[in-house]
Legacy VTK file of the C-alpha trace (Angstrom):
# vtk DataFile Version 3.0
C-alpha trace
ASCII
DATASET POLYDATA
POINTS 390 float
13.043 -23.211 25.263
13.284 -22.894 29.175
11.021 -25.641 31.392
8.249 -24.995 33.791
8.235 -27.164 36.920
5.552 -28.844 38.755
2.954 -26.971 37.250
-0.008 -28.477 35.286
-1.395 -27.591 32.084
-4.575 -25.852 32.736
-2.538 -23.901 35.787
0.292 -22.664 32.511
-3.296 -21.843 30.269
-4.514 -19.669 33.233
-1.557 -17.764 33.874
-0.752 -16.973 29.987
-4.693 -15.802 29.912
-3.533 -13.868 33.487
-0.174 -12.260 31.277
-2.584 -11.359 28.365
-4.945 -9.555 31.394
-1.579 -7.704 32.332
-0.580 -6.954 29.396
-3.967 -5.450 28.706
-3.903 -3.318 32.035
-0.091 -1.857 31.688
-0.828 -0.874 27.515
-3.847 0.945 28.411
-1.897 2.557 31.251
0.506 4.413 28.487
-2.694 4.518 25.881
-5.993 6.013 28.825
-4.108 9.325 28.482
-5.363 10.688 25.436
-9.138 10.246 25.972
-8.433 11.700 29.410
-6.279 15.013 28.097
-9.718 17.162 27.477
-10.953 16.395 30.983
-7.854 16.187 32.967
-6.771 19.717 31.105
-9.865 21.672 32.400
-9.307 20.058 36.049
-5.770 21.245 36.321
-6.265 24.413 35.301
-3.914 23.931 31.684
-4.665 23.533 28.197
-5.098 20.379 25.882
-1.481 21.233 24.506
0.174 21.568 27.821
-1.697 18.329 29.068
-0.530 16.319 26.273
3.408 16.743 27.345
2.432 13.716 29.702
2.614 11.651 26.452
5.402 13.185 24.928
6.933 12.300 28.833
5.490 8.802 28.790
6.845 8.053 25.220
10.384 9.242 25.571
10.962 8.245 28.928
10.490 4.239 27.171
12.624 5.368 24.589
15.451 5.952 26.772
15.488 3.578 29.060
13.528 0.434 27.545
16.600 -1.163 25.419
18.841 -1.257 28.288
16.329 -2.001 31.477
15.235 -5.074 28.884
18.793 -6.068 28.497
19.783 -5.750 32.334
16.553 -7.500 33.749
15.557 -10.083 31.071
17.389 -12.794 32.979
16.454 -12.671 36.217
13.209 -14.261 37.285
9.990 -13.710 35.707
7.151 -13.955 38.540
9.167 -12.270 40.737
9.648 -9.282 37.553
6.191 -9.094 36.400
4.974 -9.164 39.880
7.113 -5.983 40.476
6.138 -4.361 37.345
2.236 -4.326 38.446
2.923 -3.413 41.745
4.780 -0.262 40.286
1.881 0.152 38.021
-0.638 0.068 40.982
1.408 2.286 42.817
1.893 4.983 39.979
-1.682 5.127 38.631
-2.988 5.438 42.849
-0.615 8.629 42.568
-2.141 9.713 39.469
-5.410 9.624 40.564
-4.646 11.658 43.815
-2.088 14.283 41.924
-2.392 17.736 43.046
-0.792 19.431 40.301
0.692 19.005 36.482
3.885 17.870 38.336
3.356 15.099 40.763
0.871 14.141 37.284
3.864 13.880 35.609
5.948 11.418 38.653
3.222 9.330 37.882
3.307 9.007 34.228
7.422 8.961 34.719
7.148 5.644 37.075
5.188 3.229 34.467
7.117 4.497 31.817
10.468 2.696 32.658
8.835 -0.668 33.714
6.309 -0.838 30.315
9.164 -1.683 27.989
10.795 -4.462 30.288
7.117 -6.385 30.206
7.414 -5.767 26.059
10.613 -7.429 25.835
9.997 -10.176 28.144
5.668 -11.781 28.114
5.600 -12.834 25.072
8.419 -14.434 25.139
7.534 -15.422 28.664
3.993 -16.946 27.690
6.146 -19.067 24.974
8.135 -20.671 27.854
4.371 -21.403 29.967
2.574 -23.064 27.588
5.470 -25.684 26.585
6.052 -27.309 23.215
3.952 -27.022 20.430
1.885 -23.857 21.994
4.324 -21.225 22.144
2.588 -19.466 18.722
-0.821 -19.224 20.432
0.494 -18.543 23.599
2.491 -15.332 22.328
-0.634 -14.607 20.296
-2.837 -14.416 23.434
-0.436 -11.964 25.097
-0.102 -9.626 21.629
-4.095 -9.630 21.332
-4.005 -8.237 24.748
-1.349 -5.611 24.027
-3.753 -4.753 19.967
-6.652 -4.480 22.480
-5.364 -1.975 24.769
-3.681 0.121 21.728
-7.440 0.562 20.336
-9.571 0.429 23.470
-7.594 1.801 25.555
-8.375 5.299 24.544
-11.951 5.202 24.155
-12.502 3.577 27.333
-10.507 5.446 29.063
-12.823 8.395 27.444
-15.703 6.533 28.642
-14.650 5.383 32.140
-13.479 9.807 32.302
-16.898 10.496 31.541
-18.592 8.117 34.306
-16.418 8.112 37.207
-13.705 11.041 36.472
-10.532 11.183 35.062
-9.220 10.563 38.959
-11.581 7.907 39.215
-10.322 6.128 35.882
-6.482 5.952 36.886
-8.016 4.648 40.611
-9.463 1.935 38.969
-6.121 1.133 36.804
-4.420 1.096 39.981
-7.030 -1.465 41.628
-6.386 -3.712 38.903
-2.924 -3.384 38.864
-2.758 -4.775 42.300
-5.480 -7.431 41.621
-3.168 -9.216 38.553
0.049 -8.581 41.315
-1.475 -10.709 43.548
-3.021 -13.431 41.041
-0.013 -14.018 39.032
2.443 -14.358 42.530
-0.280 -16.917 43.128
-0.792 -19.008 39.825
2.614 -18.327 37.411
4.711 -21.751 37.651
8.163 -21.056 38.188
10.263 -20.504 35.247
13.895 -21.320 34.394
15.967 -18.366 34.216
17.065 -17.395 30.756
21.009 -17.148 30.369
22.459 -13.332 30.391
23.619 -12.399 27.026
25.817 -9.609 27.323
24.107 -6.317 25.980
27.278 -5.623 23.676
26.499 -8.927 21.932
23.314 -7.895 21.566
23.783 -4.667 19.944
25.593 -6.351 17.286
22.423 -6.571 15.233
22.735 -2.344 14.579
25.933 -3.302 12.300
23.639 -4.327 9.409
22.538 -1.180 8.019
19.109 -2.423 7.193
17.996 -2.702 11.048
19.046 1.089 11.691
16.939 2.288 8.915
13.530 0.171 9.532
14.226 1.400 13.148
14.177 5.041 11.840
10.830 4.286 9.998
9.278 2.731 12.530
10.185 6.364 14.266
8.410 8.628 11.457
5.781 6.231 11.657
4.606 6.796 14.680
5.417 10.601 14.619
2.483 10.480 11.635
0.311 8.090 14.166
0.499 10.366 16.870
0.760 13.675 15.646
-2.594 13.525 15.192
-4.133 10.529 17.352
-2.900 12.137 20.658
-5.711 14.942 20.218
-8.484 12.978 18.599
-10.854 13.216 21.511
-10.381 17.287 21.177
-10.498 17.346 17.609
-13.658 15.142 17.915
-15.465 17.884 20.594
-13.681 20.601 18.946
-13.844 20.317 15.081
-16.519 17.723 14.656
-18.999 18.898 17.250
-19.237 15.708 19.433
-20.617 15.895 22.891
-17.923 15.358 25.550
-20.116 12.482 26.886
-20.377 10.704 23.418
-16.863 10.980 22.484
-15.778 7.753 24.179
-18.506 5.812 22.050
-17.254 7.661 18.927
-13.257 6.381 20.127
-14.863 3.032 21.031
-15.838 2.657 17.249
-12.742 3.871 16.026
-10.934 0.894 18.216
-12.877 -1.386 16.824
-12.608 -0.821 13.269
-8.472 -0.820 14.661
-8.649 -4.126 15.499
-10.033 -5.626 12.444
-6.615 -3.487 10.560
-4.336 -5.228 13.581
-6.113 -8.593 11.848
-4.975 -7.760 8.667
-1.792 -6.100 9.481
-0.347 -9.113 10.687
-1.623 -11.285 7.850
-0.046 -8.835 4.684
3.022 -8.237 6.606
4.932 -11.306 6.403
4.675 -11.222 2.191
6.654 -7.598 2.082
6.785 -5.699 4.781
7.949 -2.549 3.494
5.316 -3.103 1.138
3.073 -3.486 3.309
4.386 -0.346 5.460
3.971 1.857 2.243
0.350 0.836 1.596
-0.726 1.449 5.280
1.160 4.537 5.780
-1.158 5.819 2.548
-4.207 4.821 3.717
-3.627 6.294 6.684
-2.580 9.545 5.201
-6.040 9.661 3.277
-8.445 8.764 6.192
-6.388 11.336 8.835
-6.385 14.175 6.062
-9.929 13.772 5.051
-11.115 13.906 9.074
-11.873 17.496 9.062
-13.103 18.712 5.599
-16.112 16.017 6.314
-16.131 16.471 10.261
-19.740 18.372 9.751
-21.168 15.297 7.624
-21.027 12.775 9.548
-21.438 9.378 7.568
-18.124 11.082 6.213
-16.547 11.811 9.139
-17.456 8.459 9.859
-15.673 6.699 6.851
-12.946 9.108 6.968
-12.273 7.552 11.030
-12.901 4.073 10.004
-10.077 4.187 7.420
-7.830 6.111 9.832
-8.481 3.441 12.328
-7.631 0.362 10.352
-4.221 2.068 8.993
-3.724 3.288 12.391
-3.646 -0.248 13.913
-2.608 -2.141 11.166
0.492 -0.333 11.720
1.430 -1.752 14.914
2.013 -5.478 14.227
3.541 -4.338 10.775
6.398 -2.527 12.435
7.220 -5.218 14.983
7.285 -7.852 12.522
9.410 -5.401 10.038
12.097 -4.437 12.145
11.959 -8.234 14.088
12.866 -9.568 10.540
15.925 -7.413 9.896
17.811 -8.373 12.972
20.321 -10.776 12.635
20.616 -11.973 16.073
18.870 -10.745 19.574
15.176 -10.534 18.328
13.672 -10.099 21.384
15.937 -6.931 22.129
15.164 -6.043 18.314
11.697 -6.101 19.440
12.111 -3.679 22.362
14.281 -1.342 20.426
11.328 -1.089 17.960
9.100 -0.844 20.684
11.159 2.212 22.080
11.244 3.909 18.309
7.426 3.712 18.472
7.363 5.840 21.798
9.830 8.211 20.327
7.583 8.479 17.527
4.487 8.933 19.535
6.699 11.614 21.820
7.548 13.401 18.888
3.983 13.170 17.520
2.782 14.754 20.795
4.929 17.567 20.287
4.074 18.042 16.662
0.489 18.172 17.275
0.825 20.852 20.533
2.821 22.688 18.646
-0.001 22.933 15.723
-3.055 23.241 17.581
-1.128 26.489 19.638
-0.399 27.889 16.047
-2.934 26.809 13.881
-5.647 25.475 15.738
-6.583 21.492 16.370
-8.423 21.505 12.398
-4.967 21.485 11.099
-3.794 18.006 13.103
-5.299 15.277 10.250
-3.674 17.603 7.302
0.094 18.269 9.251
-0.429 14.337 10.320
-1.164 13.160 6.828
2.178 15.067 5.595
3.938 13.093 8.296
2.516 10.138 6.890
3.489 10.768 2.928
7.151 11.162 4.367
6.887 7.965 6.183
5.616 6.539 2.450
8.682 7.806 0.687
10.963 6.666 3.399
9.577 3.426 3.050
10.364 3.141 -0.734
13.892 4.406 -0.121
14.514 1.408 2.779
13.271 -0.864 0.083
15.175 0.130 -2.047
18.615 0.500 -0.233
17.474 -3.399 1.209
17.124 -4.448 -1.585
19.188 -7.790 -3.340
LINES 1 391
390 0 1 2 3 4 5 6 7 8 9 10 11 12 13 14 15 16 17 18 19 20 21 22 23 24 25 26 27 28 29 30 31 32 33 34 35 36 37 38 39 40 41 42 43 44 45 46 47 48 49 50 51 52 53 54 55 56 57 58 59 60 61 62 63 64 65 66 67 68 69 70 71 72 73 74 75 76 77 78 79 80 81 82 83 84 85 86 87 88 89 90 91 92 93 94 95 96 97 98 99 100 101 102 103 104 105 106 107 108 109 110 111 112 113 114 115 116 117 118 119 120 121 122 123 124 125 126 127 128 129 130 131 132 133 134 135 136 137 138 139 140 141 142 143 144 145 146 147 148 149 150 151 152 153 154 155 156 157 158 159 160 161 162 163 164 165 166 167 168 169 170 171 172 173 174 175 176 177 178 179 180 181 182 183 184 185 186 187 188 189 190 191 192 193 194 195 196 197 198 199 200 201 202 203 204 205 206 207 208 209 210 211 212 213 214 215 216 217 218 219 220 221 222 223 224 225 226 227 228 229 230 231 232 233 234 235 236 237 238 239 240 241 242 243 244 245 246 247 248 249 250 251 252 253 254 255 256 257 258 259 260 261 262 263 264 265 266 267 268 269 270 271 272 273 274 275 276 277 278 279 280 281 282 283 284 285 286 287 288 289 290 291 292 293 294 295 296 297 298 299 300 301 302 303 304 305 306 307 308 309 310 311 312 313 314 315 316 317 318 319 320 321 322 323 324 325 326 327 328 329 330 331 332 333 334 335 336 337 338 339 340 341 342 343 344 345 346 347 348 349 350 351 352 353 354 355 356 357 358 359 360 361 362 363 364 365 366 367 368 369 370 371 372 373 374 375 376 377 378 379 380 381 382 383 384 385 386 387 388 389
């Protein structure tokens, strides 16, 4: 474990609590879209389905270049890279905000896109290194419940923040904040000892065991099943389940919440089996997305049919890290990133999936196409067991 200099305890707390801030700001960057796309659709002048090619954009544009940007940048040194990262942040969500068009819209989603991953591969493991000896655990904690909380409030506040200042106004205050953390963690991160390079061939090494490939595949149809239907939940909400534009955000607020209680349990049933624990989720998941719209007109249904989509949903996310993180041999921190750029390609795909149904078969049809996503995902699941297993 590298050494911080000269810098005192409570100064290491702050700036792991000012990394968990960060990485709450840059995840709900990628997340804010999707409780934006209704709004930001009718401003531009282009449908829900056109509008949600900015995720498909977001998610692939990680998956392509998140591996090897990690790899490349990992050593150098940390203020000086996570400074960067939220200045590019700031600057991309300011041009977001003042986009003209679908296409200088998509620059901006472009821009964040290839610095996200890099801060993935590198806080936690960055917040380990702050807090010294014997507080690495809670110190990587911190940053991941700052990372859950923007994957389930993101969204809905996003949605909320659309509905009171503008979906313009919402990526101007991203951008504000952005700069704000630039500035405080130039000013209170201690300096860090740079991390030895490890050269990126030695690092894919980990894709000869067989295993790792095929939880990295899962983790892909995973989050196709996620996101086919998740990306348009604010329009299947005003669209299918008659919610008022101006309540959705509450009604994506609850659904974040409920998320956070399955991130809870997620990452307690994961370390017993994760496959296991993959297959069970995936299932539940499949039940609470398909029953969405056959009770969207009764709503204590509706609303028991979102809570159990939402705990799945989130439960998901710490299951897959700590799934494919446990298959790698060697280079877990890249093993970590590469999952983390399967999830995008997921979520891109899952984007596409779910334009692609709405323009054919309307937005009622997302939580049924999703849940046969997510009974793929299930059977996948039981064949990686089994071809893993002893």
């Amino acid at each position: 474990m590298a050494s911080v200099h000269n810098s005192p305890p409570a100064g290491n707390a702050l700036a792991v609590l000012l990394l968990a801030v960060s990485a709450f700001i840059i995840v709900t960057t990628e997340f804010i879209i999707v409780g934006l796309l209704p709004g930001l659709a009718r401003d531009l002048g282009v449908t829900v389905a056109t509008a949600g090619w900015l995720v498909t954009l977001f998610g692939f544009t990680v998956m392509l270049f998140g591996p090897l940007l990690t790899g490349l940048v990992s050593h150098l040194d940390r203020k000086a890279l996570f400074v960067v990262i939220l200045l590019v942040f700031a600057g991309s969500n300011g041009l977001a905000a003042a986009a003209p068009n679908m296409g200088v819209l998509a620059l901006a989603r472009f821009l964040p896109a290839i610095a996200l991953p890099v801060f993935w591969g590198t806080a936690s493991e960055t917040a380990g290194m702050i807090a010294g000896p014997g507080r690495e655990s809670r110190a990587v904690s911190n940053v991941y419940m700052g990372i859950a909380g923007a994957m389930v409030l993101g969204i809905p506040l996003g949605t909320l923040a659309g509905d009171m200042f503008g979906w313009r106004g919402t990526f101007a205050g991203l951008a504000a904040l952005s700069l704000m953390m630039a500035g405080l963690l130039a000013v209170v991160m201690p300096p860090i000892a740079r991390q030895p390079r490890m050269r990126l061939a030695e690092q894919l090494g980990i894709f000869r065991k067989a295993a790792f490939a095929a939880n990295l595949a899962l983790s892909v149809l995973v989050f196709t099943a996620m996101f086919t239907a998740y990306t348009y939940l604010a329009d299947l909400l005003e669209q299918v389940a008659g919610i008022a534009p101006s309540a959705v955000g509450w009604w994506l607020m609850g659904f974040g919440l409920v998320g956070l209680v399955g991130n809870w349990v997620g990452g307690r049933i994961v370390g017993r089996d994760p496959l296991r624990a993959t297959f069970l989720a995936v299932v539940v998941l499949a039940v609470g997305m398909a029953a969405t719209a056959p009770l969207a007109s009764w709503r204590p249904g509706l609303v028991i049919a979102l809570a159990v989509w939402g705990f799945a949903n989130t439960a998901l996310y710490p299951i897959c890290q700590v799934r494919v993180m446990g298959v790698a041999s060697h280079a877990q921190a890249l093993a970590g990133t590469l999952n983390v750029s399967m999830a995008n390609a997921g979520i891109a795909l899952g984007a596409i999936i779910g334009a692609v149904a709405i323009n054919q078969l309307g937005v009622g049809s997302l939580g049924y196409i999703a849940a046969g996503v997510a009974v793929a995902a299930a059977v996948a699941a039981l064949l990686v067991a089994r071809m893993t297993k002893p």
